[in-house]
C-alpha positions in Angstrom: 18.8 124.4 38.8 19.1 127.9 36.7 16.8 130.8 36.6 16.0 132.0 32.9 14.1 134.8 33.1 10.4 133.1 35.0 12.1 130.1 33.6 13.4 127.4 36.0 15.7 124.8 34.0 16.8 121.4 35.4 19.5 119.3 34.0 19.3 115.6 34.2 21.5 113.0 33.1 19.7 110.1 32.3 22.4 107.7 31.8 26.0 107.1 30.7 27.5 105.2 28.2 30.8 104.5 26.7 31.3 105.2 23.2 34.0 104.6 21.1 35.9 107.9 20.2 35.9 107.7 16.3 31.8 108.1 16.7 31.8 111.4 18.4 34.8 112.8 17.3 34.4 111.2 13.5 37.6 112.1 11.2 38.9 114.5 13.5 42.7 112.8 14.7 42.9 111.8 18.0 46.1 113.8 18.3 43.9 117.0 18.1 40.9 115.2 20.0 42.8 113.6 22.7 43.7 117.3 23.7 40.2 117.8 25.0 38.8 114.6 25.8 41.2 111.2 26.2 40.2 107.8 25.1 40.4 105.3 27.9 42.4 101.6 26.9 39.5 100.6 24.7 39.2 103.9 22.8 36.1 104.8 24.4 35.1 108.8 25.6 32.0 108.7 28.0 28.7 110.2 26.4 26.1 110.7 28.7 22.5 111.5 27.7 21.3 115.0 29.0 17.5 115.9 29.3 16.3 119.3 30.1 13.1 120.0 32.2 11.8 123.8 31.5 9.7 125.1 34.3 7.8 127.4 32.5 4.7 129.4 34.7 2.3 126.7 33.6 3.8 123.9 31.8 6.4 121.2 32.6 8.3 120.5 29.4 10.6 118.0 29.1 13.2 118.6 26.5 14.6 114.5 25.4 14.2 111.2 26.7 17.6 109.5 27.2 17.5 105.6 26.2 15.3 104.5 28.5 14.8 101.1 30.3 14.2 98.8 26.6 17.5 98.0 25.8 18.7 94.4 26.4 21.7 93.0 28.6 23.5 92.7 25.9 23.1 96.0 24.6 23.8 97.4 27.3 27.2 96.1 28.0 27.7 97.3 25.0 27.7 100.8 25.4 28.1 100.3 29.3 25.0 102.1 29.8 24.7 102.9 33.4 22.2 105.3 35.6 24.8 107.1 37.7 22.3 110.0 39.1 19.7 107.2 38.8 16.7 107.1 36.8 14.6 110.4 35.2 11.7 109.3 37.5 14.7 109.5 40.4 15.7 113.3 39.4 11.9 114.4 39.2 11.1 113.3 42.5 14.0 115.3 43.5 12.5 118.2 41.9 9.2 117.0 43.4 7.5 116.0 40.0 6.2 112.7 38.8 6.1 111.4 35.5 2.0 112.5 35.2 3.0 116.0 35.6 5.2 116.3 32.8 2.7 118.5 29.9 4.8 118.0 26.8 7.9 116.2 25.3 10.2 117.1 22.9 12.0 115.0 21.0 15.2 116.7 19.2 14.9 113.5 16.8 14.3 109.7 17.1 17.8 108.8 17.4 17.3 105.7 20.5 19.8 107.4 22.8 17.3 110.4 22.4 13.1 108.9 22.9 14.5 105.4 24.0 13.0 106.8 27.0 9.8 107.9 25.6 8.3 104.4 26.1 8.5 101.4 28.8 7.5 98.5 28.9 4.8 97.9 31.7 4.6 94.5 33.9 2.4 92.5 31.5 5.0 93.4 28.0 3.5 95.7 26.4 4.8 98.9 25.6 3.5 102.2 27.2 4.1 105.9 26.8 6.3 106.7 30.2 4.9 110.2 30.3 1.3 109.7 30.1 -0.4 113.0 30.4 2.2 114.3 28.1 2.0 115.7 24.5 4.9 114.6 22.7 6.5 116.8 19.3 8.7 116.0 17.0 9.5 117.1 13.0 7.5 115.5 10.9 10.4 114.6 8.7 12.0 113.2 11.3 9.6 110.5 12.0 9.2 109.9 8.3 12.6 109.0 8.1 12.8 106.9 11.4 9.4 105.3 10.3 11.3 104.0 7.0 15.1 103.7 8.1 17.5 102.3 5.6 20.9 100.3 6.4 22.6 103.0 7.9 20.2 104.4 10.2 17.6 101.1 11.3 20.6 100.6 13.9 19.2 103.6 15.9 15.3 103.8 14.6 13.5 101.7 16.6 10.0 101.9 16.7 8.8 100.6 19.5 10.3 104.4 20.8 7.8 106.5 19.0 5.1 104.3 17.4 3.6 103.6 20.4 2.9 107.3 20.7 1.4 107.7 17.6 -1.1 105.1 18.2 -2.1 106.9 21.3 -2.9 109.9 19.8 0.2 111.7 22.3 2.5 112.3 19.0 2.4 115.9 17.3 3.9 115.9 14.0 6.1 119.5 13.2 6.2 120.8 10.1 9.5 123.5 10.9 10.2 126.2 13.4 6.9 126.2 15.6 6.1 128.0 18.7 4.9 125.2 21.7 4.5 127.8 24.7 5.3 131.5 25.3 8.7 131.5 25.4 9.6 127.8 24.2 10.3 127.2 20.8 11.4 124.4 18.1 14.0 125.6 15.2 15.2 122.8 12.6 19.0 122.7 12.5 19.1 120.0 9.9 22.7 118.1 9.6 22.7 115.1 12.3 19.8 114.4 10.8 17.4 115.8 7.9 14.7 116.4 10.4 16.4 117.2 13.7 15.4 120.3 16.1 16.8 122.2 18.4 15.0 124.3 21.4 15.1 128.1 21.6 14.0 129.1 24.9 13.3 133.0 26.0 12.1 134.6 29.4 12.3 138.2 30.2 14.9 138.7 27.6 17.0 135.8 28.5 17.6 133.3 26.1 19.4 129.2 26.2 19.3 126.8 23.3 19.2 123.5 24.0 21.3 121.9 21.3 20.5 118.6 20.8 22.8 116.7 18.6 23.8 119.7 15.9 26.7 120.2 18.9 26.8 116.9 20.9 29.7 118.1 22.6 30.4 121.9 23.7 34.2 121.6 20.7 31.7 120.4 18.0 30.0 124.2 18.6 33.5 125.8 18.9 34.8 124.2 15.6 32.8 124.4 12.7 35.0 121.3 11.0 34.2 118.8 14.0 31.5 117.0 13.9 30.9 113.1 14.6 30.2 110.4 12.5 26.9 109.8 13.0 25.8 112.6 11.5 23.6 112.0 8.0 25.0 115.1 6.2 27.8 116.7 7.5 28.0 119.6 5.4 24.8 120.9 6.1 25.7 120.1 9.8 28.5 122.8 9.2 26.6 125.3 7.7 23.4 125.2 9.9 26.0 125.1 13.3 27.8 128.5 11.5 24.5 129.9 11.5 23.8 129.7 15.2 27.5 130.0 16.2 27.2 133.5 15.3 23.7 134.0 16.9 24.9 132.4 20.1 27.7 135.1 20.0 25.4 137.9 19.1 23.1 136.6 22.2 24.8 135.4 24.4 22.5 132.6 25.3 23.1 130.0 27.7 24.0 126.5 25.3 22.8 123.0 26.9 24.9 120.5 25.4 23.3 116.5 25.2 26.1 114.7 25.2 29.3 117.0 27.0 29.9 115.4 30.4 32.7 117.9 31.1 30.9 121.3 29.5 27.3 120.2 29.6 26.2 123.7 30.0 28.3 127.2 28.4 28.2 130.6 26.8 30.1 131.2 23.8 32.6 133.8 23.5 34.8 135.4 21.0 38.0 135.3 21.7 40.1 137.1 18.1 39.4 134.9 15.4 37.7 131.9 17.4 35.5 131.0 20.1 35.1 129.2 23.0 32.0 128.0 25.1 33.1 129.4 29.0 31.2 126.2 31.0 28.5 127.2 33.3 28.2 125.9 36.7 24.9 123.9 36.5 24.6 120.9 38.6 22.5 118.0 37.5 19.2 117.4 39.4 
């Protein structure tokens, strides 16, 4: 746990997964990559999925989902998913929450491996909203484009992760930056995709982002040029991360990364002509 201000922030990694390098890392070489972060036999980097809980004075806000409990055996072995903290539900009885006390939800975007974990399905099949008292947000472009994904994107729109919601009346539609809660506040960072979001959060005069995926890992914030291969348009991924590259210079915010599972948590510095995110000690709950 950190102190931001009357902030208390919890990081919890929902699961891990294996990945094969040339997703993350995209057309950067491995000769520059492997520097940083080496493949195992099968080419694989691990990518675990990092949630944020925000303790605000009145509200329990969950920042992300993870992938949740839907996927199949065999897609699981696929990305070797595996719970090695053990489930969310685990890390917020830790905290001493349950799922009913969680207030809102925000979903960076509807990638699977980011509101897989919105939804479960019960004992009798059907699917059900895991947080129930819950208000979930997202952009509004974002679930237009998950609602209607074309043959790039249906592999990671699924909508039994967000439709669900919608039905129950639990899904808010964004239309840009909005403020959810004093101090707590969405900011589009198109790129990764047209409609994702990232989470400004303030508290006497302290200030973190939470990335989501416009810096999966804590190099794609360092280097403008890196940026992985899922993302839908690059350039602007380049140009929206140059913007808040210099803003998370300027503030010196504290950066949560999704994805980073060596530098999940960092400041960025100058240092001459670059930068570089100095990790933060922040263990997971």
């Amino acid at each position: 746990m950190i102190t931001l201000g009357r902030f208390r922030l919890h990081l919890i990694m929902e699961s891990d997964t294996r990945m094969d390098a040339g997703g993350p890392f995209g057309l950067v070489p491995r000769a520059l990559y492997g520097r940083f972060m080496l493949p195992d036999a099968d080419n694989t980097v691990s990518m675990p999925s990092h949630l944020l809980l925000v303790q605000t004075p009145d509200q329990n806000i969950l920042i992300d989902a993870g992938n949740g409990d839907k996927l199949g055996q065999k897609q699981r072995e696929i990305v070797r998913l595996s719970h090695p903290h053990g489930t969310v539900q685990d890390a917020l009885a830790r905290i001493g929450l349950a799922a009913s006390d969680i207030n809102r939800v925000i979903l960076t975007h509807l990638h699977s491996d980011h509101c897989g974990g919105a939804t479960r399905l019960d004992a009798g099949g059907a699917i059900q909203p895991v947080y129930p008292n819950a208000q979930y947000v997202v952009q509004r472009r974002e679930y237009q484009d998950a609602s209607h994904p074309n043959e790039r994107t249906r592999a990671t729109y699924f909508a039994d992760n967000f439709e669900p919601l919608v039905q129950s009346g639990q899904m808010i539609l964004l239309d840009g930056d909005t403020q959810l809660a004093p101090g707590v506040r969405v900011v589009g960072t198109p790129g990764h995709t047209p409609g994702h979001m990232s989470v400004v959060l303030e508290s006497a005069a302290q200030l973190a982002l939470f990335t989501g995926d416009l810096a999966s890992f804590a190099i794609h914030f360092e280097r403008l040029a890196w940026m992985t291969a899922y993302d839908v348009e690059p350039l602007v991924t380049l140009e929206t991360k140059r913007r808040w590259q210099q803003w998370a210079v300027q503030t010196g915010a504290l950066l949560i990364f999704p994805h980073d599972p060596q530098r999940p948590a960092g400041r960025l510095i100058s240092v001459g002509d670059a930068v570089r995110v100095e990790p933060v000690d922040f263990a997971y709950a």
